[in-house]
C-alpha positions as CSV (number, residue, x, y, z in Angstrom):
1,X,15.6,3.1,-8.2
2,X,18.8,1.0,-9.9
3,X,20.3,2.1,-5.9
4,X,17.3,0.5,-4.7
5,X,17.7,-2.5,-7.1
6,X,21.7,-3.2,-6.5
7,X,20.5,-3.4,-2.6
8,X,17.7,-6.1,-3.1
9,X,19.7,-7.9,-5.2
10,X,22.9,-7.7,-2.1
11,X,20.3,-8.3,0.3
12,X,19.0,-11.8,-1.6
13,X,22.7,-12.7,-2.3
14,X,23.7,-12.4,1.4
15,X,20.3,-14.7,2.2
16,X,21.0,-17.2,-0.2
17,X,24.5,-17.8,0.7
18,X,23.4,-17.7,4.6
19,X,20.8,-20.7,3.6
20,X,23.8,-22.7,1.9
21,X,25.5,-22.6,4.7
22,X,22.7,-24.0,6.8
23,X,22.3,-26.8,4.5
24,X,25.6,-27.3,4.5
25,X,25.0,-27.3,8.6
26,X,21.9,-29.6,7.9
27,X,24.3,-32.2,6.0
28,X,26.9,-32.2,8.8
29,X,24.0,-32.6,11.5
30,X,22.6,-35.7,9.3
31,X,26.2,-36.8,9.4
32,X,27.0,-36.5,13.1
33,X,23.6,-38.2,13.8
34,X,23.5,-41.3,11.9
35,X,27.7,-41.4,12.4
36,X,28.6,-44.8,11.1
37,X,25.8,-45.2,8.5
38,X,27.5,-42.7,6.3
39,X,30.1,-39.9,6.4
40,X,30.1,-36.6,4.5
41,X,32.7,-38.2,1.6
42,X,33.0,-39.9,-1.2
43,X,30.2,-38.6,-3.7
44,X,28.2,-37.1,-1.0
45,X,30.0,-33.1,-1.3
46,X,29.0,-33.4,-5.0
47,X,25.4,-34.3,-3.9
48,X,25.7,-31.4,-1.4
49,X,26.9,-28.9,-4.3
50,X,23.5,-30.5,-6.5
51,X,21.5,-29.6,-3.6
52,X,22.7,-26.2,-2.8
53,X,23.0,-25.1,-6.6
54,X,19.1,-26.2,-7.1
55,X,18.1,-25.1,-4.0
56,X,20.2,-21.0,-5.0
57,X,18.1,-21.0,-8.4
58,X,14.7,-22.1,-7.5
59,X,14.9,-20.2,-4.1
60,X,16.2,-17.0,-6.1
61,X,14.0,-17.4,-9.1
62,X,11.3,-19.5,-8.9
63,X,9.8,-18.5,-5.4
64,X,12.2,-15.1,-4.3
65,X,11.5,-15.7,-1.0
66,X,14.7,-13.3,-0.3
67,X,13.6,-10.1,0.0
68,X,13.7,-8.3,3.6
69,X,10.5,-6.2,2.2
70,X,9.5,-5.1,5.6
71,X,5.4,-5.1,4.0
72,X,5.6,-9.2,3.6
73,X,4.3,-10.5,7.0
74,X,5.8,-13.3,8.4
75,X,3.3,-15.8,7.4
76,X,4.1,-15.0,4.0
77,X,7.6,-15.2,4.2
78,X,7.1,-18.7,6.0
79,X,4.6,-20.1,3.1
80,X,7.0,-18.6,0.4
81,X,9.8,-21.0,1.8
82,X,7.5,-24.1,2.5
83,X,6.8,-23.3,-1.3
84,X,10.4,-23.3,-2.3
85,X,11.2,-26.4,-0.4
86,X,8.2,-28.3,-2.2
87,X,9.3,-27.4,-5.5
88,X,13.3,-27.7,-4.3
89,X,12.4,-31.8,-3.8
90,X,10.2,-32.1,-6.7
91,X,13.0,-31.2,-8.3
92,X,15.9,-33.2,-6.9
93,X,13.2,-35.9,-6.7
94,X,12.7,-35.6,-10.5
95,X,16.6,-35.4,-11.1
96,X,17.1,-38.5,-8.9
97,X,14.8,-40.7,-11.0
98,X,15.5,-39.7,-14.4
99,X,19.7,-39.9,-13.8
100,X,19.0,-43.1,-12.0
101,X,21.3,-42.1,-8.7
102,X,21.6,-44.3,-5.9
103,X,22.3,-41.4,-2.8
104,X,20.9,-41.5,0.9
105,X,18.0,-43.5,1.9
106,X,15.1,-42.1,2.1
107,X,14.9,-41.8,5.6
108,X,17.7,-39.5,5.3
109,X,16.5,-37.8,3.0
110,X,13.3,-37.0,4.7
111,X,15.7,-36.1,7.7
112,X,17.8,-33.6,5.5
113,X,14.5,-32.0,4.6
114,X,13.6,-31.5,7.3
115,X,16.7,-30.1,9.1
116,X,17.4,-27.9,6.2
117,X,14.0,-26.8,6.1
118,X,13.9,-25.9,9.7
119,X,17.2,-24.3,9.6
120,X,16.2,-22.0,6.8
121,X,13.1,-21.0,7.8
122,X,13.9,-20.0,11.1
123,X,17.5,-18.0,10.1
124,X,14.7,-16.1,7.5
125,X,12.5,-15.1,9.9
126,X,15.4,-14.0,12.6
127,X,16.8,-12.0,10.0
128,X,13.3,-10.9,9.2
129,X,12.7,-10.0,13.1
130,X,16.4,-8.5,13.2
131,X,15.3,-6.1,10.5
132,X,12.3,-4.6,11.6
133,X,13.4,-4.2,14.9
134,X,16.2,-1.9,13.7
135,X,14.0,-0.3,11.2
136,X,11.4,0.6,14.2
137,X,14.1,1.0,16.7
138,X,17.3,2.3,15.6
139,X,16.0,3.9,11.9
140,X,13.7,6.2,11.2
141,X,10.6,5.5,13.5
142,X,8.1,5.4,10.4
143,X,6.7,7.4,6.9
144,X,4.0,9.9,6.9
145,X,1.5,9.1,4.1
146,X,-1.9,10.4,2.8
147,X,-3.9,9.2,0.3
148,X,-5.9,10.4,-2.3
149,X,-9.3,9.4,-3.2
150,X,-11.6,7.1,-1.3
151,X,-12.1,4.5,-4.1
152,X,-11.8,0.8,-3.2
153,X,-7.7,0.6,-4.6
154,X,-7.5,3.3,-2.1
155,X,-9.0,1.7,0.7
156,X,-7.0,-1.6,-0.2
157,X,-3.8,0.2,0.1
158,X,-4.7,1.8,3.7
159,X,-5.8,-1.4,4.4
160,X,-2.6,-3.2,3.9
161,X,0.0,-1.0,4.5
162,X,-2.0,-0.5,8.2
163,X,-2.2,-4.2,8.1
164,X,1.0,-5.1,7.0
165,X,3.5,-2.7,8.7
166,X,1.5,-0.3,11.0
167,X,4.7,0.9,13.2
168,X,6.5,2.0,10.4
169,X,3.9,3.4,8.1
170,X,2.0,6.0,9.7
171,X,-1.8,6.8,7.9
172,X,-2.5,10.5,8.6
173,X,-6.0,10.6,6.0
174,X,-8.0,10.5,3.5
175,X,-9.0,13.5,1.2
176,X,-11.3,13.3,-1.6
177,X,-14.3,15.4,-2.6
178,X,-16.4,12.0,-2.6
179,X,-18.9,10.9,0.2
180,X,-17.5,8.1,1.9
181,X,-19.3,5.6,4.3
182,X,-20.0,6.0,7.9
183,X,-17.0,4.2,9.1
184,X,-14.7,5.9,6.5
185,X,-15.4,9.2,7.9
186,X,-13.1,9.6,10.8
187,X,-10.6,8.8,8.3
188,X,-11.0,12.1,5.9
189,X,-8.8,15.2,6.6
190,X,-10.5,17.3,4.2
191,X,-11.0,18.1,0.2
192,X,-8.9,18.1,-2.6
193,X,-8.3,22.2,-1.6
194,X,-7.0,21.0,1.7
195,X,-4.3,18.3,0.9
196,X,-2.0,21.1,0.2
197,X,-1.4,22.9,3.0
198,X,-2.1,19.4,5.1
199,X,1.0,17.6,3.3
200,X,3.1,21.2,4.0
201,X,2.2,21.3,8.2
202,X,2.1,17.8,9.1
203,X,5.5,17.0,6.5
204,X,4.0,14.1,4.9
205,X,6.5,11.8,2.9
206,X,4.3,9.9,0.7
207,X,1.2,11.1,-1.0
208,X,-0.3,7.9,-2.8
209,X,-2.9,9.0,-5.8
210,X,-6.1,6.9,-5.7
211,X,-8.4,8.8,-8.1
212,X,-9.7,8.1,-11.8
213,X,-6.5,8.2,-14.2
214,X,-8.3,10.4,-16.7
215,X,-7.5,13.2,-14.3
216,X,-4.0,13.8,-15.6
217,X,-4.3,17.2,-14.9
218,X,-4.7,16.7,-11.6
219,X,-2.0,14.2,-11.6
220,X,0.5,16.5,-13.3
221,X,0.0,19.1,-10.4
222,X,-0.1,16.6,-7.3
223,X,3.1,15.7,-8.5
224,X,5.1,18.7,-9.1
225,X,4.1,19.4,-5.8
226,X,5.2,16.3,-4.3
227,X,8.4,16.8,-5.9
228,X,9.0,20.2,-4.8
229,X,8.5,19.0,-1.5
230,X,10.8,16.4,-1.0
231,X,7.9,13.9,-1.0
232,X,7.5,10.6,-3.1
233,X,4.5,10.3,-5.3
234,X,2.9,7.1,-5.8
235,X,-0.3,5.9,-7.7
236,X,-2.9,3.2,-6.9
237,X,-4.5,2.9,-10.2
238,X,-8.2,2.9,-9.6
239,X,-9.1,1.5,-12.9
240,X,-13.0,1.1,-11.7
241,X,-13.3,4.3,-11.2
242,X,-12.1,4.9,-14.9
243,X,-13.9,2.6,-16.6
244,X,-16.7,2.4,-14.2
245,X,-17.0,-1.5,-14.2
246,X,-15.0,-4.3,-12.1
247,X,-11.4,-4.3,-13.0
248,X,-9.3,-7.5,-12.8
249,X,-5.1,-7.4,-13.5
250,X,-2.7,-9.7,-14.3
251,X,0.4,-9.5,-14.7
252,X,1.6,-10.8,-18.5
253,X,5.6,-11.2,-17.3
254,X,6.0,-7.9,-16.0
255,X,3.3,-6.0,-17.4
256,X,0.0,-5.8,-16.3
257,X,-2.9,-6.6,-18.4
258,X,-6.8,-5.4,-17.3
259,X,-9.7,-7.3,-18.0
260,X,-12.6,-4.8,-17.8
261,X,-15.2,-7.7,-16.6
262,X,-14.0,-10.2,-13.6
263,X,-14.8,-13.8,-14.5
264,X,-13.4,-16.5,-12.4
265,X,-15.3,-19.1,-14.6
266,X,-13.0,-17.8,-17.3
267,X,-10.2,-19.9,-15.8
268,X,-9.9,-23.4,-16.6
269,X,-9.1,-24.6,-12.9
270,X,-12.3,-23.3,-11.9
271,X,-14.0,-24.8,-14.3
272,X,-12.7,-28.2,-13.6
273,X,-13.1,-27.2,-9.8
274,X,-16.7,-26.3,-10.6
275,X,-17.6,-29.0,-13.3
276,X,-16.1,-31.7,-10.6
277,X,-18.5,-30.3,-8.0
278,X,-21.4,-30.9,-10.0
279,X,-20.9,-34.0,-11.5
280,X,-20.7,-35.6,-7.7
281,X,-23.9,-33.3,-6.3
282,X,-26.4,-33.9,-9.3
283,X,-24.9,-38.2,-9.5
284,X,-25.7,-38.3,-5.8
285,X,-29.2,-36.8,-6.3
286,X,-29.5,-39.3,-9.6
287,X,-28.5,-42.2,-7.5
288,X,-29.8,-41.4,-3.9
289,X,-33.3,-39.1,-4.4
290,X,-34.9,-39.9,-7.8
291,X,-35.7,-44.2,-7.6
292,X,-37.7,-43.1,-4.5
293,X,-39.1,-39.7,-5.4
294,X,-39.2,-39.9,-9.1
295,X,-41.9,-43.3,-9.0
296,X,-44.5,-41.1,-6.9
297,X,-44.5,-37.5,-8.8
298,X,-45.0,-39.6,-12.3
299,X,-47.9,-41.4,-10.3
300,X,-49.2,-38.2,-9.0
301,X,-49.1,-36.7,-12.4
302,X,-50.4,-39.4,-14.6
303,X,-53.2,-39.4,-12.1
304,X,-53.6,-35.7,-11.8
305,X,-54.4,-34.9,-15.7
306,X,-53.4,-36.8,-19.3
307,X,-50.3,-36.0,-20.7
308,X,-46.2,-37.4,-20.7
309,X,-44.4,-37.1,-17.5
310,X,-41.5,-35.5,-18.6
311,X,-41.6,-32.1,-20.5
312,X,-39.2,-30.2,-22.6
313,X,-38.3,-27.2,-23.7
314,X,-35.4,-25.9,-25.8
315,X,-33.8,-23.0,-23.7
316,X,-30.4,-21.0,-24.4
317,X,-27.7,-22.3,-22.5
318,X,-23.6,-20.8,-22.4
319,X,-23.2,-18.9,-24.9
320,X,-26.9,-19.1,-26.3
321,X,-26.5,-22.7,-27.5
322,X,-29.8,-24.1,-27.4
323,X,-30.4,-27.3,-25.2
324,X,-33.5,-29.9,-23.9
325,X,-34.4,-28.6,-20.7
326,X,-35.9,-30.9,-18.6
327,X,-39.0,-30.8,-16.2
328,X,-41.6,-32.5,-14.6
329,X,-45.1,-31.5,-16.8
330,X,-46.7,-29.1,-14.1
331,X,-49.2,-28.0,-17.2
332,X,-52.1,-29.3,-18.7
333,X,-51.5,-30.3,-22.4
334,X,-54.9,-29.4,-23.4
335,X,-53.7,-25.4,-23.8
336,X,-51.2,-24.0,-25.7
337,X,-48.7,-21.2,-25.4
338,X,-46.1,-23.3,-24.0
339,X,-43.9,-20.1,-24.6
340,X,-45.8,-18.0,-22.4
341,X,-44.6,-17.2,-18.8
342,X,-46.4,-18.8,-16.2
343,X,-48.3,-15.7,-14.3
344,X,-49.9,-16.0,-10.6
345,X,-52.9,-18.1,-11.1
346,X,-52.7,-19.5,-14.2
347,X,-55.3,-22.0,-15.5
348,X,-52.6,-24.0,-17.4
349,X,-51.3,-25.0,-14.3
350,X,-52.4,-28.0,-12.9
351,X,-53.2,-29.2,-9.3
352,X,-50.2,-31.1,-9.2
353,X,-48.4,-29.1,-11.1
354,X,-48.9,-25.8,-8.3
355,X,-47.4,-28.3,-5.6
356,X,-44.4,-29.1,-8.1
357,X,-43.7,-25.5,-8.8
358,X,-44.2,-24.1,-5.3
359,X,-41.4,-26.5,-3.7
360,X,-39.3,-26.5,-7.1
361,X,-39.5,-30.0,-7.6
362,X,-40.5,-29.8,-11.3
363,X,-36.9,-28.8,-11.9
364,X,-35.7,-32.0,-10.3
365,X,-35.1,-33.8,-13.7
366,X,-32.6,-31.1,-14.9
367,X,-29.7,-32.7,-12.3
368,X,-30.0,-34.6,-15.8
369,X,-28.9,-31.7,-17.8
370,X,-26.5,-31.1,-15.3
371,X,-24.6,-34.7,-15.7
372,X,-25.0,-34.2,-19.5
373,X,-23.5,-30.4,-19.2
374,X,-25.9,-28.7,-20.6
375,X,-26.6,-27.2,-17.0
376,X,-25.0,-26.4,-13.8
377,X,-26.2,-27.1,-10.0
378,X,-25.8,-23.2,-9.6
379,X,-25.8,-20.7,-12.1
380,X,-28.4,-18.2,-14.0
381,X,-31.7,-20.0,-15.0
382,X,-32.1,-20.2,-18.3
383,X,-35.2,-18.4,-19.7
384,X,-37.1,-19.1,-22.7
385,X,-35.7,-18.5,-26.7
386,X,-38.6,-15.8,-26.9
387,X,-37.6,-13.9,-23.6
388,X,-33.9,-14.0,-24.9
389,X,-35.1,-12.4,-27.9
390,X,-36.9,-10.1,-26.0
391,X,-34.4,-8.5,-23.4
392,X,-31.2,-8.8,-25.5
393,X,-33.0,-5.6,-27.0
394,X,-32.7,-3.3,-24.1
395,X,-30.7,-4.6,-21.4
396,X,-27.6,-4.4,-22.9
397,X,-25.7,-6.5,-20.2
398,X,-28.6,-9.1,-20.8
399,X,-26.0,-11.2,-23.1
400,X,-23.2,-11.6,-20.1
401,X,-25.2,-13.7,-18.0
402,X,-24.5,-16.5,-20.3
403,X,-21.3,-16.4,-20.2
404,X,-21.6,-19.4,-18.3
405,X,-23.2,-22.5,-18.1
406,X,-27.0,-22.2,-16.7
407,X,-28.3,-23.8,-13.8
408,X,-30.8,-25.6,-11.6
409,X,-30.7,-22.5,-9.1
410,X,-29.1,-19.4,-9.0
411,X,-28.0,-16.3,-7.3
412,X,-31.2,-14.0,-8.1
413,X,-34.3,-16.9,-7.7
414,X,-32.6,-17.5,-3.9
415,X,-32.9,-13.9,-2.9
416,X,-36.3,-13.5,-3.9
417,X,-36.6,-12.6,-7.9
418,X,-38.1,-15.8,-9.6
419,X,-41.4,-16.1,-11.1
420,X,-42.9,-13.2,-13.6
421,X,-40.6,-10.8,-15.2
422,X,-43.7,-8.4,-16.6
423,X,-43.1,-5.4,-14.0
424,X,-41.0,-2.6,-14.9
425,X,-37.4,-3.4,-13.8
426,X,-38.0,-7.4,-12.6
427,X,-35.5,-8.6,-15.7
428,X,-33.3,-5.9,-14.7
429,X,-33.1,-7.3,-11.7
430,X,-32.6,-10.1,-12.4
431,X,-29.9,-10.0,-14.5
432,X,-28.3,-7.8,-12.1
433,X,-27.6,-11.0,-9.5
434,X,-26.6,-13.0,-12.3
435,X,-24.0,-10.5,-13.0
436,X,-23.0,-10.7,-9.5
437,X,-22.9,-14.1,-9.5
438,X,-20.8,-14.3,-12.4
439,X,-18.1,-11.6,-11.1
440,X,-18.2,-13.7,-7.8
441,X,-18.2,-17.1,-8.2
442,X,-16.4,-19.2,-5.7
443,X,-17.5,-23.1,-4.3
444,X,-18.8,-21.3,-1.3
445,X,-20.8,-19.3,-3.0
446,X,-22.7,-22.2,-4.5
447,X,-22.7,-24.2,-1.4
448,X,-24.9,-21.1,0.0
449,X,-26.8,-20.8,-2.8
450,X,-27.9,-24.5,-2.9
451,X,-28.9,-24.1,1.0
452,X,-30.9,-21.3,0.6
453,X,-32.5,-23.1,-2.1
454,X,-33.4,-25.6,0.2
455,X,-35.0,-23.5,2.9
456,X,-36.7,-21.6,0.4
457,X,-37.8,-25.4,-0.9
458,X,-39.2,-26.0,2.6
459,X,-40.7,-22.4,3.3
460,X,-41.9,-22.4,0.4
461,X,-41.7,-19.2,-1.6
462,X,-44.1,-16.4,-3.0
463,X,-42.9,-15.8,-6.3
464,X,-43.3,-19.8,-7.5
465,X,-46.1,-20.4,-9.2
């Protein structure tokens, strides 16, 4: 390992000072081709050693775009540097204003830039091509490894060593005691009993461990044996398969820290990202649908049956903070229960009121709630303060779908479970989307959802009544 380590850290040193001296080529370029504008004197060397010095710490620091790992493709290494040189003129740039330098115009500048970048990036990715080359040609053609366990970490592994350097990483299998899927199966060499004497015939060189870490046993043995072979033991952690729920890790400076639940709404960007995206969808529905539609539903309900327009109901939003919820009235006032589930032909219902509910449109004044906040365009619906009472009891992951902010639509009502929750496992259900919704969130996903929404709007659905 610390012979490993004193390499790297030759390897970034003889990359760095190779990129200095194409900058410095970059300066003398600049120099040659605007040749009596400015010549490479005066102040400019000092500006040169500015340039190179800020360029060797956020290049070696910031970024480390120097490693010659021969598992970083090439796109990576390119986006790394792009990165570098971003963050390289934000820097100077910041230095520039604050110190109050008169140096180069800025059409120079822009020309240094882009020499240097060009310069750098392709020497990098020579050197990069160079490498492999003599690694796949001239070194050892490739490593032999087998993995161990089937689990997701372990398929993500295979997946990007394969991916990443297939020539010199050679996949020989699979062995777990686990059925695997379809397309997995040509993949499997055998059992744990067989890995053995598999690793011993075929000389494998790297056994990486993808199993449950509360196997230590198992751990202990595989590698004693590895070591008595000559062969390097490696583990994937499959913390899913430990814990049995979704895993996400971070990395706290150097060590890693689990969170046992994923939650990409945990993370202030995407809320922003998210919060952004509704405030523009619901004010273009404010602004654009409701002064025509809004007029004609409160006609067609004033008409249909006495009683307000408008009708709400206090509902548990994030975090079980009780807000107005906002619909069109799609009830008849003269009967109560106003806490009871609508059920498939209920009398409370008005005529009106089935059309409203069949196409969704008595949700339509909630794009209110969302502009307030006290809803989302996408998310779980909220259900009623007597239903949360009811299922926080026994479903115990009843709780985690509001761990976000509620919405107009959601994840489960689009793929078919809205409407009456009485059947044995509907809740469940349920609450099992909105999980997955949760976990999952992205933009996308919420740009799908609201289309399906849509089409489910103009197909009309079974389940809304």
């Amino acid at each position: 390992m610390i012979l490993y380590e004193r390499r790297t850290h030759v390897n970034q040193m003889i990359l760095l000072t190779a990129d200095i001296l194409l900058i410095f080529g970059a300066f003398r370029f600049v120099e040659f081709y605007h040749r009596g504008d400015w010549a490479f004197g005066g102040d400019y060397p000092l500006f040169f050693a500015v340039f190179a010095l800020i360029w060797w710490i956020v290049a070696g620091q910031v970024t480390n775009p120097t490693s010659l790992d021969r598992l970083t493709s090439y796109a990576e290494k390119f986006w790394a540097l792009v990165l570098a040189f971003l963050v390289h003129a934000v820097v100077l740039t910041a230095g520039i204003l604050l110190l109050h330098v008169r140096l180069l115009p800025i059409r120079y500048i822009l020309l240094l830039y882009g020499v240097a970048g060009a310069a750098v990036v392709s020497g990098r990715l020579l050197v990069a091509f160079f490498y492999r080359t003599y690694r796949y040609r001239l070194a050892r053609p490739h490593s032999r490894f087998v993995i161990v366990g089937a689990s997701r970490s372990g398929r993500e592994m295979h997946q990007f060593l394969t991916l990443h350097d297939p020539v010199a990483n050679q996949f020989l299998g699979f062995f777990t005691d686990e059925p695997v899927a379809a397309n997995l199966q040509p993949l499997v060499r055998g059992g744990l009993a067989d890995l053995k004497d598999f690793c011993e015939r075929e000389q494998v060189d790297e056994m990486y461990f993808a199993l449950p870490l509360n196997q230590a046993d198992l751990i202990s043995e595989l590698s004693a044996f590895a070591d008595d072979h000559f062969m390097s033991f490696r583990i994937v952690p499959d913390f899913e398969g430990t814990l049995h729920k979704g895993v996400d890790v971070h990395y706290h400076g150097r060590g890693p820290i689990l969170t046992v639940r994923r939650h990409p709404l945990a993370f202030r960007t995407n809320q922003i990202a998210k919060r952004g995206f509704d405030l523009v969808f619901s004010g273009l529905v404010i602004v654009g649908v409701f002064p025509i539609l809004l007029p004609i539903l409160a006609v067609l309900i004033k008409l249909d049956s006495p009683g307000p327009v408008f009708f709400k109901q206090m509902r548990p939003g994030k975090r079980n903070k009780l807000f107005p919820c906002y619909k069109l009235r799609s009830m008849s006032t003269a009967t109560g229960g106003t806490e009871l589930q609508a059920t498939k032909g209920d009398a409370r219902v008005t005529r009106v009121g089935r059309f409203l509910r069949s196409s969704s449109l008595d949700e339509i004044p909630q794009f209110f709630n969302v502009w307030l906040g006290h809803m989302s365009v996408v998310g779980p619906r909220p259900n009623m303060v007597s239903q949360l009472e009811e299922y926080s009891k026994h479903i115990h992951t009843y709780a985690q779908r509001h761990a976000v902010t509620p919405g107009i639509t959601g994840h489960a009502q689009v793929n078919g479970h809205r409407g009456e929750t009485r059947a044995a496992g509907a809740m469940e259900k349920r609450v099992e989307y909105d999980l997955e919704y949760v976990e999952n969130w992205s933009l996308l996903l919420d740009v799908k959802i609201i289309g399906k929404t849509v089409w489910n709007m103009v197909a009309g659905e079974k389940n809304a009544y």
